[in-house]
C-alpha positions as CSV (number, residue, x, y, z in Angstrom):
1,X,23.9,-5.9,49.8
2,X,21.7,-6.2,52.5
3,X,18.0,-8.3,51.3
4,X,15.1,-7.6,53.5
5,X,12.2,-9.7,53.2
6,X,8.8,-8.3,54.3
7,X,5.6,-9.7,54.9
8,X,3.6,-10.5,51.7
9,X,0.9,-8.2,53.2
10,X,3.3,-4.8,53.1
11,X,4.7,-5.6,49.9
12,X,1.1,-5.4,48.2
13,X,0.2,-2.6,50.3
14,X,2.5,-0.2,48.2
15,X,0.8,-0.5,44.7
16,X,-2.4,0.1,46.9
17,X,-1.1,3.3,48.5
18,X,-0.3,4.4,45.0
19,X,-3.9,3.2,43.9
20,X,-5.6,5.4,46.4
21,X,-3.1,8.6,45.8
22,X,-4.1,8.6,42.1
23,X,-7.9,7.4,43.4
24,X,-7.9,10.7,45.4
25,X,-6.6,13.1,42.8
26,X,-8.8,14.8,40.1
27,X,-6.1,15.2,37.6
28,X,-6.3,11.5,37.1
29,X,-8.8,8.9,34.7
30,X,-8.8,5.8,36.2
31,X,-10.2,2.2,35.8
32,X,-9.9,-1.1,37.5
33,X,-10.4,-4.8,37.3
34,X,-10.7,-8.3,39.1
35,X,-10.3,-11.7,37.2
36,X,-9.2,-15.2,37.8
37,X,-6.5,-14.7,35.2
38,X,-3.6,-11.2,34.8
39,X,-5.3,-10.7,31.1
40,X,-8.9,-11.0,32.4
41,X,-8.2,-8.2,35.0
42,X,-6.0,-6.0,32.4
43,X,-9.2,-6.1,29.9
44,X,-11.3,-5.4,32.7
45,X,-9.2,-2.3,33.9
46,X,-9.0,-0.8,30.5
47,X,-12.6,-1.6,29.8
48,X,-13.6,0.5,33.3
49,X,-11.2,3.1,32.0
50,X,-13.0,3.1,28.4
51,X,-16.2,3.8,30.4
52,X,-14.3,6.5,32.5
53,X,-13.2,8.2,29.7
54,X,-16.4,8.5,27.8
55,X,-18.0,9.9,30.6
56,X,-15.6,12.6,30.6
57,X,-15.7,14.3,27.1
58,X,-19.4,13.3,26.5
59,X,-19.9,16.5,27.2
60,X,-17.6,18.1,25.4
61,X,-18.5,16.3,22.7
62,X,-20.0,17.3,19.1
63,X,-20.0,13.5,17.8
64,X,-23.2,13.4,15.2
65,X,-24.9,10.1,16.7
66,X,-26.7,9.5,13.9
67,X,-23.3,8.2,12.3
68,X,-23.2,5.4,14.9
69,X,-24.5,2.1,14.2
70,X,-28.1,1.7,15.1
71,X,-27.6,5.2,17.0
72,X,-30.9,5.5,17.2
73,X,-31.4,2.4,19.2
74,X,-28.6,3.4,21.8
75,X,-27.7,6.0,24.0
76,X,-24.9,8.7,24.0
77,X,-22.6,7.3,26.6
78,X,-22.5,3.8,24.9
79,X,-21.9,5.6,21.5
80,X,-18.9,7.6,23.0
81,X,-17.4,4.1,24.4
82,X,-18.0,2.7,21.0
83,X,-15.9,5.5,19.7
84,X,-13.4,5.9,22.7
85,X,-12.8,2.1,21.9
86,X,-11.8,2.8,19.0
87,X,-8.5,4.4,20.3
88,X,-8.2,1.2,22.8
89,X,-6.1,-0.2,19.3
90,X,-3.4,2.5,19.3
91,X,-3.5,5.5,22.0
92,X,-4.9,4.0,24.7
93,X,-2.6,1.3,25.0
94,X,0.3,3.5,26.6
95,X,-1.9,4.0,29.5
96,X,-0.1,3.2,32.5
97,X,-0.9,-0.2,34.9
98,X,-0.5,-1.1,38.5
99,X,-0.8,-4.8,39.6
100,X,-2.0,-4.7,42.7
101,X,-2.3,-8.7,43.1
102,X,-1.5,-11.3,40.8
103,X,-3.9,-14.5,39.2
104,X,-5.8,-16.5,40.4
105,X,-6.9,-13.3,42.3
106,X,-5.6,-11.0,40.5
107,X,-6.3,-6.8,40.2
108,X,-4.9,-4.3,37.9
109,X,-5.6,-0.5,38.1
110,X,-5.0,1.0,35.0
111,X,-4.9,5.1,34.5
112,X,-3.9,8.2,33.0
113,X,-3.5,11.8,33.6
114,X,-6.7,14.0,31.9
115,X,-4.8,16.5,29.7
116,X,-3.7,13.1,27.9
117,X,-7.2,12.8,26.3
118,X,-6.6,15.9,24.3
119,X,-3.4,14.6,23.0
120,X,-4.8,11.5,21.7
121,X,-7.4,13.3,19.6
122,X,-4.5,15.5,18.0
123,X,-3.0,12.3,17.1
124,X,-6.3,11.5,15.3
125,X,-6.4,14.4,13.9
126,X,-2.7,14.3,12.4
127,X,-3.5,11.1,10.7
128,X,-6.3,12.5,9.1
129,X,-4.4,15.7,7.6
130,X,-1.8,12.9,6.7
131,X,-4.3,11.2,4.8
132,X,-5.5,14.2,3.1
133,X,-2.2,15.3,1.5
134,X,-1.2,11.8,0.2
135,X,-4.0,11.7,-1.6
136,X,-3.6,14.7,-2.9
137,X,-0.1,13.7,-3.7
138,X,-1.6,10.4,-5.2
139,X,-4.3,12.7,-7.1
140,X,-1.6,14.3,-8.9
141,X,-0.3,11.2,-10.1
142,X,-3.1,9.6,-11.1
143,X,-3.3,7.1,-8.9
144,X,-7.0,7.3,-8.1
145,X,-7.3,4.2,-6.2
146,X,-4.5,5.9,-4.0
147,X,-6.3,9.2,-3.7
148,X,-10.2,7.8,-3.1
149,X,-8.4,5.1,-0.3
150,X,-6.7,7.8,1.3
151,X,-9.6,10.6,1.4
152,X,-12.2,8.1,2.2
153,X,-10.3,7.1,5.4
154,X,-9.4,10.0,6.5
155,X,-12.9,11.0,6.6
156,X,-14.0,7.9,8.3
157,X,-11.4,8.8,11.4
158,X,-12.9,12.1,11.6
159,X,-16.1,10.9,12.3
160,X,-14.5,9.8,15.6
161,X,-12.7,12.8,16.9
162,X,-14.4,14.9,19.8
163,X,-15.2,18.1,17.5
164,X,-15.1,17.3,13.9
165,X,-16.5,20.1,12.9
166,X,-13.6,22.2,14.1
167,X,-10.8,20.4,11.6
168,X,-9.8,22.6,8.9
169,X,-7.2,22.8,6.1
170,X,-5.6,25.6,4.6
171,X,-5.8,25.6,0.7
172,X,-4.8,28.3,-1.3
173,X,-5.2,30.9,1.2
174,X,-8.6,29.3,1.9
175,X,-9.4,27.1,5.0
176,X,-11.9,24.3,4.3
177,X,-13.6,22.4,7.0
178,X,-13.1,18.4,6.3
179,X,-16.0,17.2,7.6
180,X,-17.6,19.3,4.5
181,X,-14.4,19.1,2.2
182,X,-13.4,15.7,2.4
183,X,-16.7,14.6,0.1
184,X,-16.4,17.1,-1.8
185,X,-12.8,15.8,-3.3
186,X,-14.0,12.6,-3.3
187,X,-16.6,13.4,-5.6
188,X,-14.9,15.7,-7.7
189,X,-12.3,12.5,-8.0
190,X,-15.1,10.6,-8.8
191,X,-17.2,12.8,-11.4
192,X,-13.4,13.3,-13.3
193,X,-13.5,9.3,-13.7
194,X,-14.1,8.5,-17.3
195,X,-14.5,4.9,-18.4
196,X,-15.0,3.9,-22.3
197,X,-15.4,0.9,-24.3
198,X,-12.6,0.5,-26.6
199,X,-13.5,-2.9,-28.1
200,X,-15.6,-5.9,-27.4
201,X,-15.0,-9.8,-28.4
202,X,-17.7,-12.1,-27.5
203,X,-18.2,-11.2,-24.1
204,X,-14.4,-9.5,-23.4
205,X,-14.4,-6.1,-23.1
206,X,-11.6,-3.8,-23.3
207,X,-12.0,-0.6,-21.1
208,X,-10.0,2.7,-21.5
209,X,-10.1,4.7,-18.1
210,X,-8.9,8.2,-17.7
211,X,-9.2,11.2,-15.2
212,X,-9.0,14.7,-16.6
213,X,-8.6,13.5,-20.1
214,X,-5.7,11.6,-19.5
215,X,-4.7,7.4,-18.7
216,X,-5.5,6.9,-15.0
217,X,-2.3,5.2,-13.5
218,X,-4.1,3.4,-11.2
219,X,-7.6,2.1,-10.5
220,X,-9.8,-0.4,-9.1
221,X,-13.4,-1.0,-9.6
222,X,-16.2,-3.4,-10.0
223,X,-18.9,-4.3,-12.7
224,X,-22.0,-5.7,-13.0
225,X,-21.2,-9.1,-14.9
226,X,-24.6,-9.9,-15.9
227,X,-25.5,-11.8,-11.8
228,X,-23.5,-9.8,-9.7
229,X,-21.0,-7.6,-8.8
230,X,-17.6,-9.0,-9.9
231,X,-14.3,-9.1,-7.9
232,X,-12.1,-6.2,-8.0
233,X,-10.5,-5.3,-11.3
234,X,-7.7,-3.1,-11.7
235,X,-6.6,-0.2,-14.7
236,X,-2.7,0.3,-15.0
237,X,-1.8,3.4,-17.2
238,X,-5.5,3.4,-18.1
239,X,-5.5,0.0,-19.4
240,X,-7.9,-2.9,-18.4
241,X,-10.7,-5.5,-19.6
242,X,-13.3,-7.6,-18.5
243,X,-15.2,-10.6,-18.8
244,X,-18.8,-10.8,-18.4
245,X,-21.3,-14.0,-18.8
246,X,-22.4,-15.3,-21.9
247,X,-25.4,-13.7,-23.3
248,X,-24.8,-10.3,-21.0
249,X,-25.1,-6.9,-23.4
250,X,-22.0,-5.3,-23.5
251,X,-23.2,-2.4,-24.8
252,X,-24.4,-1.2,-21.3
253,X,-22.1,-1.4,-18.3
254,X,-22.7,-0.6,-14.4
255,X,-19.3,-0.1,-13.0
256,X,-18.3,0.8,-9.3
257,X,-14.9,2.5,-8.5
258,X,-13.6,1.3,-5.7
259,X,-13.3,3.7,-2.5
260,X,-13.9,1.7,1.2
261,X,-11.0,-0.7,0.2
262,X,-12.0,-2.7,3.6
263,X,-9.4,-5.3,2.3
264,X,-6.5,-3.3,3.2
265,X,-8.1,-1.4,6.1
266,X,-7.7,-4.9,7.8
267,X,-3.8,-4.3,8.2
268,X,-5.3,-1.2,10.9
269,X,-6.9,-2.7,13.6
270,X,-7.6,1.0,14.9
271,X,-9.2,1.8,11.4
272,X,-10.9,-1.5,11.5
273,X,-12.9,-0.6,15.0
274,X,-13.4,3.0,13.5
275,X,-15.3,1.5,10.2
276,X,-16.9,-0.9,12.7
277,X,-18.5,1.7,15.0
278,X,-19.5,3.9,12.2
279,X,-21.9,3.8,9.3
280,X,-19.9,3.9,5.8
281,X,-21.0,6.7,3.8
282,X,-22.4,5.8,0.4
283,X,-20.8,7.6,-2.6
284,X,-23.6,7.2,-5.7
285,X,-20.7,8.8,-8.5
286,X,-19.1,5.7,-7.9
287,X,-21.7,3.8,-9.8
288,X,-21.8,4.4,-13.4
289,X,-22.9,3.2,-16.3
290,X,-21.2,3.1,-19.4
291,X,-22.6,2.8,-22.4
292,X,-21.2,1.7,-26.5
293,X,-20.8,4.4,-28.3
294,X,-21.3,4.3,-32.3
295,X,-18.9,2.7,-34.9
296,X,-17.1,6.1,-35.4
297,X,-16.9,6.7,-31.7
298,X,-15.6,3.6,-30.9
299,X,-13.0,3.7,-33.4
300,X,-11.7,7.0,-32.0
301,X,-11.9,5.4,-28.8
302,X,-9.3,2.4,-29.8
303,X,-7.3,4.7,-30.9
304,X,-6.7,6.2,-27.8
305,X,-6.6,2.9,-26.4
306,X,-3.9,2.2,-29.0
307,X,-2.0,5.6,-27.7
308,X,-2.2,4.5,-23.9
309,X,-0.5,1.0,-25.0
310,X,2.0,2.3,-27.0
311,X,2.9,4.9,-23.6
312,X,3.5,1.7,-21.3
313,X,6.3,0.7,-23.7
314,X,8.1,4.2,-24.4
315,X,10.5,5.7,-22.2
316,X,12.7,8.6,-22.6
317,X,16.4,9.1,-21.6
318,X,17.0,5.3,-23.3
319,X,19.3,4.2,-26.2
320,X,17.0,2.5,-28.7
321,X,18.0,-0.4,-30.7
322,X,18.1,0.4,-34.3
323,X,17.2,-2.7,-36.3
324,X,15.2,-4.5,-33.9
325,X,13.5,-6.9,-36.2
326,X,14.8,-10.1,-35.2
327,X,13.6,-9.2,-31.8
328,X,9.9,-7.9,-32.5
329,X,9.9,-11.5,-34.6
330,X,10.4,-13.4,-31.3
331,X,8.7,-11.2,-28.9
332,X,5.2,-11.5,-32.0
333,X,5.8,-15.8,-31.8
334,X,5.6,-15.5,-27.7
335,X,2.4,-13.3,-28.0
336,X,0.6,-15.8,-30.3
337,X,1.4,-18.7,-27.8
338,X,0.0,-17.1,-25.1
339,X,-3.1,-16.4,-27.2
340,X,-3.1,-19.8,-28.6
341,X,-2.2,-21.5,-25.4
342,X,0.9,-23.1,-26.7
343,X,3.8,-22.1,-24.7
344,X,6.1,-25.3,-25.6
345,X,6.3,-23.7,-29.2
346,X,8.3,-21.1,-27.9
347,X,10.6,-22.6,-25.2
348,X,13.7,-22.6,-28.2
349,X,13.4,-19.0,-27.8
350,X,14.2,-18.9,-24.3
351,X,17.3,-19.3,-22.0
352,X,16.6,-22.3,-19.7
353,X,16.1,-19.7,-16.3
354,X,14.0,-17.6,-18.7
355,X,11.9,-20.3,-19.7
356,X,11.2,-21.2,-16.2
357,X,10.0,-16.9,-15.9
358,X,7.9,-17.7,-18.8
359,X,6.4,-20.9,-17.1
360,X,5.9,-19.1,-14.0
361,X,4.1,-16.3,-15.9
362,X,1.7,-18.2,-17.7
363,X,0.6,-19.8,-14.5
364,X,-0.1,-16.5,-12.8
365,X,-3.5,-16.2,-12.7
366,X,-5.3,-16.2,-16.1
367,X,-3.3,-14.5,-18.5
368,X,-4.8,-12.0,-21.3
369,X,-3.1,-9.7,-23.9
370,X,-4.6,-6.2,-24.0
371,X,-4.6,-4.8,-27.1
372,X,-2.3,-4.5,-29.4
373,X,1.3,-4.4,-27.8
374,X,3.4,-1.8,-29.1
375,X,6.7,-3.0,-28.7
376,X,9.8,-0.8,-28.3
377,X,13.8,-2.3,-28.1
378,X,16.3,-0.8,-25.8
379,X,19.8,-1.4,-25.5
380,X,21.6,-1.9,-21.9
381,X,25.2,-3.6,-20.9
382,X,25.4,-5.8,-23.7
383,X,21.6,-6.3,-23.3
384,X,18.2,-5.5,-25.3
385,X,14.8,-5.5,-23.3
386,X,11.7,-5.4,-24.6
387,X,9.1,-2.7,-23.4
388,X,6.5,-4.0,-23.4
389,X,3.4,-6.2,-23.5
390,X,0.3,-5.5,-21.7
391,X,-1.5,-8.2,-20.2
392,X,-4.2,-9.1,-17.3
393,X,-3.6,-11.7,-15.0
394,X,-7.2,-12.6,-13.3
395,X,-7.6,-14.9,-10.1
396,X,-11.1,-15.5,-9.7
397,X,-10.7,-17.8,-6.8
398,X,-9.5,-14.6,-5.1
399,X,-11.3,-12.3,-5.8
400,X,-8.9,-10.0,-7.6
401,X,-7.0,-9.3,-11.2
402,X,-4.1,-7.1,-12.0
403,X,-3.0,-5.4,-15.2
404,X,0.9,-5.5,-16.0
405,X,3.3,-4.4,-18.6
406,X,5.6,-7.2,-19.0
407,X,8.8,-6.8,-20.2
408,X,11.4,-9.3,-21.8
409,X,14.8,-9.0,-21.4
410,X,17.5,-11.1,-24.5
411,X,21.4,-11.8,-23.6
412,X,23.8,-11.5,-26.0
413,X,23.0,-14.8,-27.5
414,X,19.5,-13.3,-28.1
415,X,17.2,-15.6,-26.0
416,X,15.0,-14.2,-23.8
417,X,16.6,-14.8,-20.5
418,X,14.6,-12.9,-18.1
419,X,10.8,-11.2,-17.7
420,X,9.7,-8.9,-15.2
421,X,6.7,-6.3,-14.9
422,X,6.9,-3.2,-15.8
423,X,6.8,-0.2,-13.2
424,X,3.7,1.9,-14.4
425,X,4.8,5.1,-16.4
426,X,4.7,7.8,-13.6
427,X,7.1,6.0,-11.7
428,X,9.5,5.2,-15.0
429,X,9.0,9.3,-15.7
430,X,10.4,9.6,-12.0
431,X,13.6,7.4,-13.0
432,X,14.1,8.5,-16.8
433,X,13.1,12.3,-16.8
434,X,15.3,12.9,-13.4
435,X,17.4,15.7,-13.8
436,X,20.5,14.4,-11.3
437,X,24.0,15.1,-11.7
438,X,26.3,12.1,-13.1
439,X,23.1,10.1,-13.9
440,X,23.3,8.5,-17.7
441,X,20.9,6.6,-19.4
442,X,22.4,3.3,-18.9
443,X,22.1,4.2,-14.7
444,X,18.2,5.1,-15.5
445,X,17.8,1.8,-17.2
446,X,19.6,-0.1,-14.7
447,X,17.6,1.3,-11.8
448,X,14.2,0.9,-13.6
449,X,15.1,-3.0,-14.0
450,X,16.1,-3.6,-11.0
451,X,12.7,-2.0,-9.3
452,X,11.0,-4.6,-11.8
453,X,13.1,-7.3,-11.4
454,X,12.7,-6.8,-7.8
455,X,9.0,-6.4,-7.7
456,X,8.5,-9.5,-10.4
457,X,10.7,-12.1,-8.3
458,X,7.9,-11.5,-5.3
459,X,4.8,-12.2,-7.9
460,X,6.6,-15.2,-9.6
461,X,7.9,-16.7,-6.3
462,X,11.3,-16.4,-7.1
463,X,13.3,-17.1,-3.8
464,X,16.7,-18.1,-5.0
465,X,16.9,-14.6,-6.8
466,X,15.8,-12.5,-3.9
467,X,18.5,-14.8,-1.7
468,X,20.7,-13.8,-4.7
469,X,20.2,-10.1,-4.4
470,X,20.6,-9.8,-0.7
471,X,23.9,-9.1,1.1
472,X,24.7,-11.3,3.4
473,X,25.2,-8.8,6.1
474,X,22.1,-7.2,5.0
475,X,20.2,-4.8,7.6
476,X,16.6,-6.5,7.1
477,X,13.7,-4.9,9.5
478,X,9.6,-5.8,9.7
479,X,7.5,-5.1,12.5
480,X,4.5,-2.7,12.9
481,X,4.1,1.4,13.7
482,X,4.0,1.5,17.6
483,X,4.5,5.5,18.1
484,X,6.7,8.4,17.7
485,X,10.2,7.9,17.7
486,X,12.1,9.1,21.3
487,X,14.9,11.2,20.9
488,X,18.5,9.6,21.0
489,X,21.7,10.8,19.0
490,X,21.5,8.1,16.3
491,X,17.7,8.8,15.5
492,X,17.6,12.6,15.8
493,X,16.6,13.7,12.4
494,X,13.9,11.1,12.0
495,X,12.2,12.5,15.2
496,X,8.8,13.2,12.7
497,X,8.4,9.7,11.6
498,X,6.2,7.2,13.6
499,X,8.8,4.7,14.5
500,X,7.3,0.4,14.7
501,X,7.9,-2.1,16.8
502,X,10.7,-3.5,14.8
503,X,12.4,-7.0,13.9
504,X,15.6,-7.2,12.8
505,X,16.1,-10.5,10.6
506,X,19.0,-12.1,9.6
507,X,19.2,-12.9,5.5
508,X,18.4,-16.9,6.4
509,X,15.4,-15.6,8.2
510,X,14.3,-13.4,6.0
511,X,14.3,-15.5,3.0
512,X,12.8,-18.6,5.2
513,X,9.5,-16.1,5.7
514,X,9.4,-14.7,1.8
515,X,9.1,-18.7,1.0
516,X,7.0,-19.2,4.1
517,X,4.7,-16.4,2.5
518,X,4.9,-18.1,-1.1
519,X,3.6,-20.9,-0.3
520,X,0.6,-19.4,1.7
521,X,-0.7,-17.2,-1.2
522,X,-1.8,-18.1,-4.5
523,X,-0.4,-14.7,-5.3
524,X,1.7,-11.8,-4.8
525,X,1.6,-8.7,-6.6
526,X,3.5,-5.9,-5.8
527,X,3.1,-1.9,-7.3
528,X,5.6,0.7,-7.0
529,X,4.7,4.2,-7.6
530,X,6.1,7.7,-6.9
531,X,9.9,6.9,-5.8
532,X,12.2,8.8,-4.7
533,X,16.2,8.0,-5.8
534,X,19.5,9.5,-4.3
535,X,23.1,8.3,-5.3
536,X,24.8,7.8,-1.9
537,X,28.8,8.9,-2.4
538,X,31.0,9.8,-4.9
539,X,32.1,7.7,-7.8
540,X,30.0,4.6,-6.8
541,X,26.5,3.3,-7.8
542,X,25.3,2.8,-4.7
543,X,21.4,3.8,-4.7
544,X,19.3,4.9,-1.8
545,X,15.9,4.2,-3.0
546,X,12.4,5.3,-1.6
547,X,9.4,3.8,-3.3
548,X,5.8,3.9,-2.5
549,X,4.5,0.4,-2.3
550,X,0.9,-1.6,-2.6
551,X,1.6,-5.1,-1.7
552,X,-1.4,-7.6,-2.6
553,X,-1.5,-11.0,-1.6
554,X,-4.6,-13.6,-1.8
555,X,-4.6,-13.1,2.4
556,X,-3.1,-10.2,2.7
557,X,-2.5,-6.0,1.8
558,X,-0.8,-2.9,2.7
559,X,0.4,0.1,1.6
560,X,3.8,2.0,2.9
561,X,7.0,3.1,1.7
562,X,9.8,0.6,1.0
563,X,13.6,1.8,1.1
564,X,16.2,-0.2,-0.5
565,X,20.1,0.8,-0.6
566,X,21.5,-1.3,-3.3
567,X,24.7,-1.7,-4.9
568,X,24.9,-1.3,-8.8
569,X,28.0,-1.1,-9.6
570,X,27.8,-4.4,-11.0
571,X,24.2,-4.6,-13.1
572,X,24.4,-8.2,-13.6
573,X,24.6,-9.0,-9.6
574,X,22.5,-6.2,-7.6
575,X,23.4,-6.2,-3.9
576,X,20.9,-5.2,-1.3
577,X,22.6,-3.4,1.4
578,X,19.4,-2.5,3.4
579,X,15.8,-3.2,3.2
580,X,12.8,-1.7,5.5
581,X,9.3,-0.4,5.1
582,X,7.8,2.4,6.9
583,X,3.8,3.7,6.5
584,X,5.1,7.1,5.7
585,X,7.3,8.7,3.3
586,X,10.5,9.6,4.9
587,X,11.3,13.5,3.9
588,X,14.9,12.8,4.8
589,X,15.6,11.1,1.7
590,X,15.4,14.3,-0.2
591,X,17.4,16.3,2.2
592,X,21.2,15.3,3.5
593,X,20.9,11.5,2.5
594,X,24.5,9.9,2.8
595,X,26.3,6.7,3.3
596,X,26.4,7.1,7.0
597,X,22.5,6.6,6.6
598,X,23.0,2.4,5.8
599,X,21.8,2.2,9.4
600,X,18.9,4.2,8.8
601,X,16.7,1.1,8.6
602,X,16.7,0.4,12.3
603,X,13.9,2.5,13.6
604,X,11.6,1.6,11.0
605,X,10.0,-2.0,10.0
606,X,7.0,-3.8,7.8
607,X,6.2,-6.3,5.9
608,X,8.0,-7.9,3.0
């Protein structure tokens, strides 16, 4: 192979041919930039483009500038590059580069072809429909949190696209314009929010929250504590308390549901700039007041209280346990030492690694029973477990608490020997009231334990189980959503999924970040709702299983779907085959879902 060398000169003049071709051609948006440094002229070329860009749809334009921050202090053209900023996080990144010249002098020209633009606000736009049917999705199951999260940012991303106005949504034979229908849901979700005092202590009040009439499954909100807006509170199947000062009334509550969950909204850098740019828009139903009700009100209220306990602890499809005195005797003596604060009473009752749950439990955050638990006994391999007694874990440092239905499990010498959290009843309907062919009860149970023991080992910091639980060969993937998947003949069928920018990890690696992660957070919580389950072959139980997943940590939350294919043939000693995370739900996993999908992980990623 012949080399020829040319002059340093004709080697640079190439890129600036190409520079002035594209210069010269109206079909192109282009921007460039000069800096002593490569990243100081690549910030500087996209910033030019920015500018280029918002020049060109200003025009076009319906953007209400009165929704941009101090809009009325600014401008149009710096409002649109506010907004087209805002795609700078995602779209705008593919934009193509030329380096003309290297630092300390160097020059990049960065451009892209005009009938781009359009596609990048169609992107936008499908993220906003997106949003709109999960939380319709979440409405249905009562997940409010989910739905008012969802809804609210979908309608803070259409505030940014070039004609707002003009995005509509089919319902019922009826098309409904967002911009107009978007807080309209929100405050129907809102106004269907009911919050009542079931009982007060001192200054602890226990709340019962429903929507429609019936136990919200989820929900976060705020009250008034007597100085100031507390931390956020969660309701789990309808369930939750609070603490106010000393001295506060408690007959009168102000209470705001949660909606702008800016927490989370950190994980999205191009939501972030979006929430930045724009205003928030206030939503007053989310601030109520709740008021005592009489003696005969509230005792039809506790009641009902009473009803939604006793429905975190019953399941359906599940052998019961005949004479289970012995065990409501030991599970009553754990629940008055968490109440009296003397957990050494009851270590006899435990197995040593169960006592070591129980320790770690007790240290999670500040621990309260709600209520009184209605406890229900279920039989599985050899095993009973005890479903279940609600409880609030609080971490004021943090700025968060969490309601949980925790569960005990006894071996066959009847010690406790493991605890875990319950999964919240809409996702234990979607495991025991399945309809599936060759499912039993035992192979509910042993899914629905799993999910908890699972989702417990991450809040109790349990790293030698989830080492325990993973193959060794296991297909492990994180990363972040970088853009639609390209078509290849391993990845065809997932061609309507954004795809990340993915990491595979070995188990060793994996494991060393979970305990990396442990010991950066004061806490972990993890909620799984609305799963989706698939038995993978015939005659084993091997599980494909889809779950939708809110991951809380004291520096960090999201919310995606995680997929696990695990091994159950053996309940004692789960195997993980395959573990990833994706933003989306994948609709594959209802459709032709089979063994020769245990590589299915590798176009997706996320967090642990």
């Amino acid at each position: 192979m012949l080399l020829v060398l040319l002059p340093l000169g004709v080697a640079a003049q190439k890129p600036l041919d190409e520079v002035a071709r594209i210069k010269a051609n109206d079909d192109y948006i282009w921007g460039e930039g000069r800096g002593d440094t490569d990243a100081k002229a690549t910030q500087s070329a996209l910033n030019d483009l920015i500018s280029k860009i918002s020049v060109t749809v200003q025009s076009e334009t319906s953007l209400d500038m009165q929704q941009i921050n101090d809009g009325d202090k600014i401008d149009s053209k710096t409002a649109m590059e506010a907004v087209i900023k805002t795609y700078a996080a995602g779209s705008l990144t593919n934009t193509k580069s030329i380096i003309v010249s290297h630092e300390p002098d160097a020059y990049v020209f960065r451009y892209m072809e005009k009938d781009e633009l359009e596609k990048i606000f169609e992107e936008r736009e499908d993220r906003i429909i997106s949003y709109v049917y999960t939380a319709q999705n979440a409405e249905r199951e009562g997940r409010i949190d989910d739905a008012l999260r969802n809804y609210y940012w979908g309608f803070c991303l259409l505030k940014s696209l070039q004609h707002p106005n003009k995005v509509k949504i089919e319902q019922d034979g009826v098309k409904h314009t967002l911009i107009v229908w978007i807080p309209e849901q929100i405050n129907l979700l809102l106004s269907n929010i009911k919050t009542e005092i079931a009982k007060i202590d001192g200054n602890i009040v226990d709340l019962l929250i429903t929507y429609k009439g019936k136990p919200v499954t989820s929900l976060d909100f705020r009250f008034m504590d007597g100085q100031n807006y507390s931390f956020i509170n969660s309701a789990k199947d309808g369930l939750s308390q609070i603490e106010l000062h000393p001295a506060t009334p408690t007959d009168k509550l102000q209470l705001k549901y949660e909606y702008e969950f800016t927490g989370q909204m950190r994980q999205d850098r191009e939501l972030e700039m979006v929430m930045d740019v724009f205003n928030g828009t206030p939503f007053p139903k989310a601030t109520v007041v709740v008021n005592g009700g009489s003696k005969k009100e509230m005792k039809q209220v506790q009641q009902q209280y009473q009803t939604a306990v006793e429905g975190m602890s019953q399941v359906q499809h599940a052998t019961a346990v005949k004479s289970p005195n012995f065990y409501v005797s030991t599970i009553e003596k754990v629940i008055n030492a968490i109440r009296n604060k003397a957990y050494s009473n009851v270590k006899s009752l435990f197995t040593e690694e169960g006592y070591d749950m129980f320790t770690r439990l007790i240290n999670y955050g500040t621990a309260t029973i709600l209520g009184k638990p209605e406890l229900h006994f279920y039989q599985l391999n050899g095993r009973v477990i005890c479903r279940s007694v609600p409880m609030k874990f609080a971490f004021k440092n943090n700025n968060r608490s969490f309601v949980e239905d925790v569960t005990f499990t006894f071996g066959a010498d009847q010690l406790i020997e493991s605890i875990a959290f319950g999964l919240d009843k809409a996702a234990r309907d979607d495991i025991f009231n399945r309809e599936a062919r060759g499912w039993n009860d035992s192979i509910r149970m042993v899914i629905a334990t799993f999910l908890e023991n699972y989702k417990t080992a991450f809040a109790l910091k349990r790293a030698d189980y989830i080492k325990s639980i993973f193959d060794d060969d296991a297909i492990i993937i994180v990363g972040h959503v970088i853009k639609k998947a390209q078509k290849t003949a391993e990845n065809e069928k997932y061609l309507d999924n954004e795809v990340v920018k993915h990491t595979r990890y070995s188990k060793q690696e994996y494991i060393r970040n979970v305990e990396r992660s442990f010991k950066s957070n004061q806490f972990i919580n993890i909620r799984f709702t609305d799963n989706d389950v698939k038995k993978m072959g015939v005659g084993e139980d091997t599980y494909g299983i889809q779950i939708h997943q809110d991951y809380y940590s004291s520096n960090y939350a999201d919310t995606g779907y995680l997929f696990l294919m695990v091994d159950l043939n053996d309940p004692d000693l789960p195997c993980i085959k395959v573990r990833t995370w994706q933003p989306k739900r994948d609709p594959n996993i209802n459709g032709n879902f089979d063994k020769s999908d245990r590589y299915y992980g590798l176009i997706y990623g996320g967090n642990f």
